[in-house]
N, C-alpha and C positions, 0 to 999 in steps of 0.2 A: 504494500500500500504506500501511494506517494501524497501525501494531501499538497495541496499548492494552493494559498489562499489570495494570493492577488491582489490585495489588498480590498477586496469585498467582501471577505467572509466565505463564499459558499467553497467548497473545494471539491478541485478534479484530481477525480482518481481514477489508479489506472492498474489493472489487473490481466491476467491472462482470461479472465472466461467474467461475461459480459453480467452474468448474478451479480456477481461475488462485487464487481467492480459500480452495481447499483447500489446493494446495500452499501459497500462501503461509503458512499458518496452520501449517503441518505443520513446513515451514522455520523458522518464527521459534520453534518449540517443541523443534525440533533447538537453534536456536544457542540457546536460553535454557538446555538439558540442557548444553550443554559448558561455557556462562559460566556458571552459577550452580552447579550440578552438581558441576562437574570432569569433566564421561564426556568421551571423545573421543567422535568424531563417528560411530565405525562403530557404539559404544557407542550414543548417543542416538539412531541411526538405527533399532537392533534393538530398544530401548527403546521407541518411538513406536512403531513396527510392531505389537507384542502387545500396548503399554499405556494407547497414549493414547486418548482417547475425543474426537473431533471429532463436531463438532454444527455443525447449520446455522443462522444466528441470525437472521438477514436476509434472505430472497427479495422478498421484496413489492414494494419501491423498486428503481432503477436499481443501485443498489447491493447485491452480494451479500456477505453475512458471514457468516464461518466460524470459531470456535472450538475447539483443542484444548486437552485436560486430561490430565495423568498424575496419578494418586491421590500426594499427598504420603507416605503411609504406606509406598508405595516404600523411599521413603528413612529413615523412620523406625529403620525394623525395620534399615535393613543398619546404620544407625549404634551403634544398643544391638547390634547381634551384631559389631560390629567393635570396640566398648569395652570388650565382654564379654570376646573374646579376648584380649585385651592385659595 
């Protein structure tokens, strides 16, 4: 497993068999939701499930790679509606 975060967070990974290279990509987007986030895990797991958007990057080579994304605007929007209410 190679995570490579880009500096956006989501990370590609790159495996030999194209499963293995989705969870991992799904995983490393879970722990990047709880450590940069704050969501606990059950959070970033329901989170991933409806939001993120994984994409296939790599087939061609021995190597398969897989990226996911959650739209940052996510988080935008709860931040001004939670500074709002305060």
């Amino acid at each position: 497993m190679e995570p490579s975060f880009g500096g956006y967070g989501p990370p590609v990974i790159t495996q030999s068999v194209l499963n293995k290279a989705f969870n991992n990509a799904l995983h490393e987007t879970i722990d990047f939701l709880v450590t940069e986030k704050g969501l606990d895990r059950y959070e970033a797991y329901a989170l991933s499930a409806m939001a993120a958007d994984c994409r296939v990057s790599q087939v061609v080579d021995v190597r398969k790679g897989v990226h996911c994304m959650v739209p940052k605007s996510l988080f935008s929007k709860v931040g001004k509606t939670a500074k709002a209410a305060n």
